[in-house]
C-alpha positions in Angstrom: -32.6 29.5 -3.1 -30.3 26.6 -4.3 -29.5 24.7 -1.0 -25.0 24.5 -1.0 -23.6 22.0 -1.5 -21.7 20.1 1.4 -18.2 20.7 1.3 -15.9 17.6 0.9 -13.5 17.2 3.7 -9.9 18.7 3.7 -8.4 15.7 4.3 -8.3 11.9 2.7 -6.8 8.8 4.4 -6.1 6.5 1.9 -6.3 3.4 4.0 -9.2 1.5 5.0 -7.4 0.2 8.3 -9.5 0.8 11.2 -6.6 2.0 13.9 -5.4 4.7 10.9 -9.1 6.2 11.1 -9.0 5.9 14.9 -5.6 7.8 15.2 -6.7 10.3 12.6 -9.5 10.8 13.9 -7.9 12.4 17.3 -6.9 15.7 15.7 -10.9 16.4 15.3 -10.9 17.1 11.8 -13.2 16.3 9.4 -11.8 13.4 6.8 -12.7 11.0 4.3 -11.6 7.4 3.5 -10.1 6.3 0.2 -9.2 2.7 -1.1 -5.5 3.5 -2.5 -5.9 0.1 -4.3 -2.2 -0.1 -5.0 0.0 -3.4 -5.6 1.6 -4.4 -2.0 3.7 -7.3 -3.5 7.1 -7.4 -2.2 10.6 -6.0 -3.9 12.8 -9.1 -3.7 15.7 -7.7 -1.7 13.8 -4.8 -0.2 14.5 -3.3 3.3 11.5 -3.2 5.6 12.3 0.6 5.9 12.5 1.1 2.1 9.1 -1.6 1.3 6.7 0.8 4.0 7.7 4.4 2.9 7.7 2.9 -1.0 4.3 2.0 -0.5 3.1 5.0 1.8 4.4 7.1 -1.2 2.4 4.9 -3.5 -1.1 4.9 -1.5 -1.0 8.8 -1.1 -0.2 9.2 -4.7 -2.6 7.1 -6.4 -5.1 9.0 -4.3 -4.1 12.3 -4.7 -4.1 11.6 -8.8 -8.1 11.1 -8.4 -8.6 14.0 -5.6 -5.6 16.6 -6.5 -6.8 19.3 -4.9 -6.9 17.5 -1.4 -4.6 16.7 1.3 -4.1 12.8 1.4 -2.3 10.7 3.7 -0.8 7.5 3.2 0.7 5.1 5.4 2.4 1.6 5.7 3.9 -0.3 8.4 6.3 -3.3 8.0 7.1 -5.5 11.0 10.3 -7.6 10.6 12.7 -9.6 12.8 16.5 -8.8 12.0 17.7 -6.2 9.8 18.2 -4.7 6.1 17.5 -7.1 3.4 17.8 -9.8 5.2 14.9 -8.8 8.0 12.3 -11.7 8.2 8.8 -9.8 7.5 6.4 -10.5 10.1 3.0 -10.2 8.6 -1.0 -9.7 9.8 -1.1 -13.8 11.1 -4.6 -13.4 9.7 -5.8 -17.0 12.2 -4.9 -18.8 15.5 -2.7 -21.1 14.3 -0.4 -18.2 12.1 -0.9 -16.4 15.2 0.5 -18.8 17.9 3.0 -19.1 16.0 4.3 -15.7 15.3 4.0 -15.0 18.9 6.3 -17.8 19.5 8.9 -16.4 17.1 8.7 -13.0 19.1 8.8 -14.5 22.6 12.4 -13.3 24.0 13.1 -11.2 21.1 13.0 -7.2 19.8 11.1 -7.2 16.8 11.3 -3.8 14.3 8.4 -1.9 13.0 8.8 0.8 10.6 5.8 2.7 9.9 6.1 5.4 7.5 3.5 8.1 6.7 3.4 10.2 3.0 1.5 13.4 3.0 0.5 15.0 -0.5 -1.5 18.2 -1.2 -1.2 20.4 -3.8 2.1 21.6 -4.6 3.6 19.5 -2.1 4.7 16.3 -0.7 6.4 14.8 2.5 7.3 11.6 3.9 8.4 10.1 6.7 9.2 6.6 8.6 9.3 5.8 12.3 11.2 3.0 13.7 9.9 1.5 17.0 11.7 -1.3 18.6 9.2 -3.9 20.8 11.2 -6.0 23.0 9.4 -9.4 24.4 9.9 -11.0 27.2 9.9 -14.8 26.8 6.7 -16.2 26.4 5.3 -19.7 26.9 2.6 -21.6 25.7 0.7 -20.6 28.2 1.4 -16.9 28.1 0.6 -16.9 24.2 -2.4 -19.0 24.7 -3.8 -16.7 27.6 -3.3 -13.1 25.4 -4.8 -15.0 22.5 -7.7 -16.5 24.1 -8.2 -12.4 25.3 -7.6 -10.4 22.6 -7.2 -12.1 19.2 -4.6 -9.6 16.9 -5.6 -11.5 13.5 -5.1 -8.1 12.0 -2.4 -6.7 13.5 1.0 -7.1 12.1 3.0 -9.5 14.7 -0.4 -10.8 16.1 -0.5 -8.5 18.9 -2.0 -4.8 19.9 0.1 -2.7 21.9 -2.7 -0.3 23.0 -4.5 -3.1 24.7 -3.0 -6.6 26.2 0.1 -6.8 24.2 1.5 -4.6 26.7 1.7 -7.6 29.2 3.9 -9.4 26.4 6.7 -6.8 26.2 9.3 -6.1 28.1 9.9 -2.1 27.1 9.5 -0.3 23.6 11.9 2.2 21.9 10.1 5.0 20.1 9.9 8.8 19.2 6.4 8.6 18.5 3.9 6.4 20.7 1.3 6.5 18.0 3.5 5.1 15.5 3.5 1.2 16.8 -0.7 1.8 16.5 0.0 2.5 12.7 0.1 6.3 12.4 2.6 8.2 13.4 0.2 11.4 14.7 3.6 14.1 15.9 5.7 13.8 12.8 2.2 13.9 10.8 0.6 16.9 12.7 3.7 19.0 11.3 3.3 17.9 8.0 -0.3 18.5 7.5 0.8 22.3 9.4 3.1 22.7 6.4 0.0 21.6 4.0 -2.0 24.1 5.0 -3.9 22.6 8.2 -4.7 24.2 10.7 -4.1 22.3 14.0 -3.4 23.5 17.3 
């Protein structure tokens, strides 16, 4: 007898970020990761809000057009500073320096993150973007040198992880969805994936 072949997984993430495949991975079902390899460069003029559900739309899509018969999930945050067009984008500081920096600009500030999520399967398609506001308290040198020194955030938009020490850099965080800050937002996304078919609890 012709041993079956292994089923593919329901569902696709088409992002290769690390905290995405974390946060997916707490609904316990089985999923596979997909490049999107879609064009991030920036609209001149584009909202924050407008650039991450854009390219949430964009990374789901591209995958789905290679897997159609699958459930994929995009997602994009944008971190900015101010509002609308005029928003300054705060982006992944990528080294120390970049970093220091960045946290300097955020010390005594709230700083927006929009994080939007784009579910497709066939037949369908939903989107949807989170706004969470991060307030700082003011932060020194020394303060930014100490949370640097302890958890380096090259990767993290901001230069900062609010599910480990960047908690001690904030002075309280406005948000409907705690998960959504992380990168994913797992409430709006769990109803989504109900209305793709998915069963969840």
């Amino acid at each position: 007898m012709t041993p079956a072949m292994p089923q593919s997984p329901p569902l696709v993430l088409a992002s290769t970020s690390r905290y995405r495949q974390g946060l997916l991975a707490r609904l316990g079902v089985p999923f596979e990761v997909r490049s999107p390899g879609v064009d991030e460069t920036p609209i001149p003029g584009e909202s924050p809000t407008h650039r991450a559900v854009r390219l949430a739309q964009a990374k789901a899509r591209a995958v789905a057009a290679e897997l159609p018969e699958r459930i994929v999930i995009g997602s994009d945050q944008v971190a900015s500073l101010g509002d609308g067009a005029a928003a300054q984008i705060l982006r992944k500081p990528g080294d120390i320096a970049t970093a220091r920096v960045q946290l300097a600009r955020l010390g005594g500030q709230n700083a927006r993150f929009d994080t939007a999520v784009s579910v497709v399967w066939p037949g369908g398609e939903r989107s949807h973007c989170d706004v969470t506001r991060v307030f700082f308290r003011p932060l020194t040198a020394g303060d930014i040198e100490r949370y640097i020194e302890r958890e380096p955030s090259f990767d993290c938009a901001g230069g900062f992880k609010c599910e480990g020490l960047g908690v001690s850099l904030m002075e309280r965080l406005e948000s409907s969805d705690p998960t959504a800050l992380v990168g994913l937002p797992l409430i709006w996304l769990c109803d989504a994936l109900r209305h793709a078919g998915l069963s969840l609890p």
